[in-house]
C-alpha positions in Angstrom: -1.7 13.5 0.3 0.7 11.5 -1.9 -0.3 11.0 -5.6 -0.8 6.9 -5.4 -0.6 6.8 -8.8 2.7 7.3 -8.9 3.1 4.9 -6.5 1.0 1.9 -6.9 1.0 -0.5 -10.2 -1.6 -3.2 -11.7 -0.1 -5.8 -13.3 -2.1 -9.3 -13.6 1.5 -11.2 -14.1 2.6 -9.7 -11.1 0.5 -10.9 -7.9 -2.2 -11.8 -9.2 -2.8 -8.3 -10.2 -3.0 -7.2 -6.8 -1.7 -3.6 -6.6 1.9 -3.5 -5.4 4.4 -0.7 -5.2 6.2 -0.5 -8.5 9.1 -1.9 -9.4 8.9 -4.4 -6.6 6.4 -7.2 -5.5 5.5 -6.0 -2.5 1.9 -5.0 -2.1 -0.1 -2.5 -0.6 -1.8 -5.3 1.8 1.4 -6.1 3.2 2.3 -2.3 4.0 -1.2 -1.6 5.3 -0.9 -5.0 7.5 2.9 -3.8 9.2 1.1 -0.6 9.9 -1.9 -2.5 11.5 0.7 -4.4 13.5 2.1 -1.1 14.7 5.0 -0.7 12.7 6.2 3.0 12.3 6.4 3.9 8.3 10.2 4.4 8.9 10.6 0.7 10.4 8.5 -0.7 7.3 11.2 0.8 4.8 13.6 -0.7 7.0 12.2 -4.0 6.7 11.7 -3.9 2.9 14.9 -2.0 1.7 13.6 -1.3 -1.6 11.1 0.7 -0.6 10.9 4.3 0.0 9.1 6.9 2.7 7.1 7.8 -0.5 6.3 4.1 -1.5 4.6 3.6 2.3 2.7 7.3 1.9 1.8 6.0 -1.9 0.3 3.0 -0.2 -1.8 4.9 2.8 -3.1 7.3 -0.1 -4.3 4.3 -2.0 -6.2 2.9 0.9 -7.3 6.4 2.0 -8.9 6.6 -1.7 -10.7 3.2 -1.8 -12.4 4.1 1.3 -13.4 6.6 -0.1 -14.6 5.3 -3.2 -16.3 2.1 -1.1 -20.3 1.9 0.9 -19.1 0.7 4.0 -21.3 -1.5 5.9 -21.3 -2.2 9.3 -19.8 -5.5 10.6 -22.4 -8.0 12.6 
């Protein structure tokens, strides 16, 4: 699994804080939400050129580790 933290940056001047691939303002949300739309990782780099195959596996590793951290509960 990709080491997010290498990845993913904090920065409250920068999105509201929300965490975003560094060096750029694109967040994780939007990557998770082109992967929920059923774009391949490849065709997200290719629709945000300044991210990398690493950036997208950054962001999935992120997610993966919230989950993780998170009590799910079920939907009504």
């Amino acid at each position: 699994m990709s080491n997010w933290q290498d990845q993913i940056s904090f920065n409250p001047r920068v999105c509201h804080g929300k965490p975003c691939i560094k060096g750029t303002r694109i967040m994780v949300s939007v990557i998770l939400d082109n992967l929920a739309e059923g774009l391949t990782i490849q065709e997200i780099v290719e629709e945000y050129p300044p991210l990398t195959l690493e950036n997208v596996r950054g962001a999935i590793s992120y997610a993966a580790a919230l989950v993780k951290e998170e009590e799910l509960l079920p939907l009504r």
